[in-house]
N, C-alpha and C positions, 0 to 999 in steps of 0.2 A: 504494500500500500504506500502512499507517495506522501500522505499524509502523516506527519511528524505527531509523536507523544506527547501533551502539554507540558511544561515543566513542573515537576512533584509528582509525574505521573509516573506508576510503576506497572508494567504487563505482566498477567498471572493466567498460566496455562489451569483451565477450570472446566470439570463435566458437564455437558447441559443436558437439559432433556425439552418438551414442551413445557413443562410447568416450569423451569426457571429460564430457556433462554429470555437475552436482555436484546435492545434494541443497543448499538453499538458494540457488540459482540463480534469477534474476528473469528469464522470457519474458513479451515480451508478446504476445499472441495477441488479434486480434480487439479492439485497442486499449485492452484491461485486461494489465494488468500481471498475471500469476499466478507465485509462487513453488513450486517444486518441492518438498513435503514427504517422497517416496516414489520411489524407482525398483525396477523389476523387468525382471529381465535375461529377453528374448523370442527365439526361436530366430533363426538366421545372424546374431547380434550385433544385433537392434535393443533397443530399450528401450521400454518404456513408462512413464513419467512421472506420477507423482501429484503433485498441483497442491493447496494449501490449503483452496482453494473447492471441490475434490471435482470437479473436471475431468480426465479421462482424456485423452494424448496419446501414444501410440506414433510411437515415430520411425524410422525404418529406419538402415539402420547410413552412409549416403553424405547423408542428410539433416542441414544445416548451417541454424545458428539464431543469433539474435544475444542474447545474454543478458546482464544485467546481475549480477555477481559482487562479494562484498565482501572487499576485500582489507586483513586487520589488519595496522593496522603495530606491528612488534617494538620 
């Protein structure tokens, strides 16, 4: 991604699933990195996933992903 870390910000490799991914959340898929701009809640709790680059991904609700998250420090 092209876009720089705030400063105080620290990246923390974290499990998601549909009930915690976050909206700026970093997956990488298919060996590009895409950030999550968008979620929409989809029926029995999955999610579907908007991505920056305009990539669609629905997840079902037991589907576990490794994603990279920025964690500001206080």
């Amino acid at each position: 991604m092209r876009d720089q870390a705030p400063v105080g910000a620290l990246v923390s490799p974290v499990e998601v699933t549909a009930a915690t991914v976050q909206r700026g959340d970093i997956i990488q898929l298919g060996g590009q990195a895409c950030r999550v701009r968008d979620l929409f809640q989809l029926p029995q709790g999955a999610k579907q996933l908007v991505f920056e680059t305009g990539e669609l991904l629905a997840i079902h609700t037991r589907t576990r992903l490794i994603a990279l998250r920025l964690l500001r420090r206080r």
